[in-house]
C-alpha positions as CSV (number, residue, x, y, z in Angstrom):
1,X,40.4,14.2,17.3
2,X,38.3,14.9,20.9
3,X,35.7,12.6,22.2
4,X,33.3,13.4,24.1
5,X,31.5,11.5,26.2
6,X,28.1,13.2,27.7
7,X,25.9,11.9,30.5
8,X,23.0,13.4,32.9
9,X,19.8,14.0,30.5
10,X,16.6,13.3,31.3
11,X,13.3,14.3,32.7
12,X,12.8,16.5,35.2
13,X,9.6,18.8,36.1
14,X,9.2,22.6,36.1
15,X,11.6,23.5,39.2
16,X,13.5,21.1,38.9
17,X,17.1,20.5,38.4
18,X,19.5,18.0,36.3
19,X,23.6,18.2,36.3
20,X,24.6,17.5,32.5
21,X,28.6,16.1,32.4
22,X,30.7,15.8,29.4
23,X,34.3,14.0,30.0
24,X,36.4,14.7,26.6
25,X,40.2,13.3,25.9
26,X,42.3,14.0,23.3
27,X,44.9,16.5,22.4
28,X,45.0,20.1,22.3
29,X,42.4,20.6,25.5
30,X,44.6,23.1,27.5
31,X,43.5,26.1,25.6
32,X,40.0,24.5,24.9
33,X,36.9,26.3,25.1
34,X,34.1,23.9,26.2
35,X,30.3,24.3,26.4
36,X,26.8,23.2,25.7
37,X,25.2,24.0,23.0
38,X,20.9,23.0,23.0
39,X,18.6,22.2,20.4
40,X,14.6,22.2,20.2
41,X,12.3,20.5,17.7
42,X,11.9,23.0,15.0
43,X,14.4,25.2,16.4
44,X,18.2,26.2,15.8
45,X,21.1,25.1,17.5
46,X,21.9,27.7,20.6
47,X,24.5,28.0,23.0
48,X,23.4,27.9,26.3
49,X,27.0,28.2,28.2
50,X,30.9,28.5,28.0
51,X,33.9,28.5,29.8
52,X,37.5,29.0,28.8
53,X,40.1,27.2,30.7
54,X,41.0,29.9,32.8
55,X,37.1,30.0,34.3
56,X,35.7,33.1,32.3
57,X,32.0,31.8,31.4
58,X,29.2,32.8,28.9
59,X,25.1,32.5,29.3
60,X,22.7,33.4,27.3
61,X,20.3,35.3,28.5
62,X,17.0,32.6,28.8
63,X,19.1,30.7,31.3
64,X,21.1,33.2,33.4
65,X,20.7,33.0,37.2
66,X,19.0,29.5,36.7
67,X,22.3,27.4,34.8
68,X,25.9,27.4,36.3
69,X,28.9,26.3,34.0
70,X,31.7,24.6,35.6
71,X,34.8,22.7,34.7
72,X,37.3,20.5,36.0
73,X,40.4,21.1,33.9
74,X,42.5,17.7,35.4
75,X,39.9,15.9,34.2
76,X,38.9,17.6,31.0
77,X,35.6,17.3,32.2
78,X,32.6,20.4,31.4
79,X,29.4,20.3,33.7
80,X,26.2,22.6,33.5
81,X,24.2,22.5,36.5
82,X,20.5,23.5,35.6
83,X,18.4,24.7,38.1
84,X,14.5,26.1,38.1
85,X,14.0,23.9,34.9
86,X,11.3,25.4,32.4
87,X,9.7,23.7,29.9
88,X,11.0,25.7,27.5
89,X,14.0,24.3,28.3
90,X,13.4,20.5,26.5
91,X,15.9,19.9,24.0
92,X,18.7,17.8,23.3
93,X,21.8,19.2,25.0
94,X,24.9,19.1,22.7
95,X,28.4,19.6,24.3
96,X,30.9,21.4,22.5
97,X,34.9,21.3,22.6
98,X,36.5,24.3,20.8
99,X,40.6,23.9,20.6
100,X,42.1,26.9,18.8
101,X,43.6,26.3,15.4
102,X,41.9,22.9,15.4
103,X,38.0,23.4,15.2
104,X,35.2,22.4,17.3
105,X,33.9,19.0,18.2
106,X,30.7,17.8,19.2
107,X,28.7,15.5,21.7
108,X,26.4,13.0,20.6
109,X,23.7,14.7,22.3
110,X,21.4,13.8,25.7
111,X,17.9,14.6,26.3
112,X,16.7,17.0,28.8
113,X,12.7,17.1,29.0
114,X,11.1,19.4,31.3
115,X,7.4,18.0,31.8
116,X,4.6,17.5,34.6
């Protein structure tokens, strides 16, 4: 089993920034996949980023040139800067481990509220 501790919600306004961290530990993390998945009221779970261990990162498309993905594989550890925060960006941020053969984990979740 991975755990995954998250930290770095909270409320920002429109052009601002937050730095979302997720440590994880357990087994199985060298050929993990880890990102951050969001979710608005009303709205379905998205992804919003990846990166494999070797560094190869995903966006989707609402947040490219404004989020960067990052990872620090000593210490297991997934961030997502976010920069030129939108409103539409409030949700709760999930982070996500995916270890092949072994299935994904999940974060417990941390706000992120982009309001004036």
């Amino acid at each position: 089993q991975v755990q995954l501790v998250e930290s770095g919600g909270g409320l920002v306004q429109p052009g601002g920034s937050l730095r979302l961290s997720c440590a994880a530990s357990g087994l199985g993390l060298g050929l993990s996949v880890m990102g951050w998945y969001r979710q608005a009221p009303g709205k379905s779970r998205e992804l919003v980023a990846s990166i494999t261990s070797g560094g190869s990162s995903d966006y989707a498309d609402s947040v490219k040139g404004r989020f960067t993905i990052s990872r620090d594989n000593a210490q297991n550890t997934v961030y997502l800067q976010m920069d030129s925060l939108k409103p539409e960006d409030t949700a709760v941020y999930y982070c996500n481990v995916y270890r092949p053969g072994l299935g994904d984990s999940w974060g417990q979740g941390t706000q992120v509220t982009v309001s004036s």
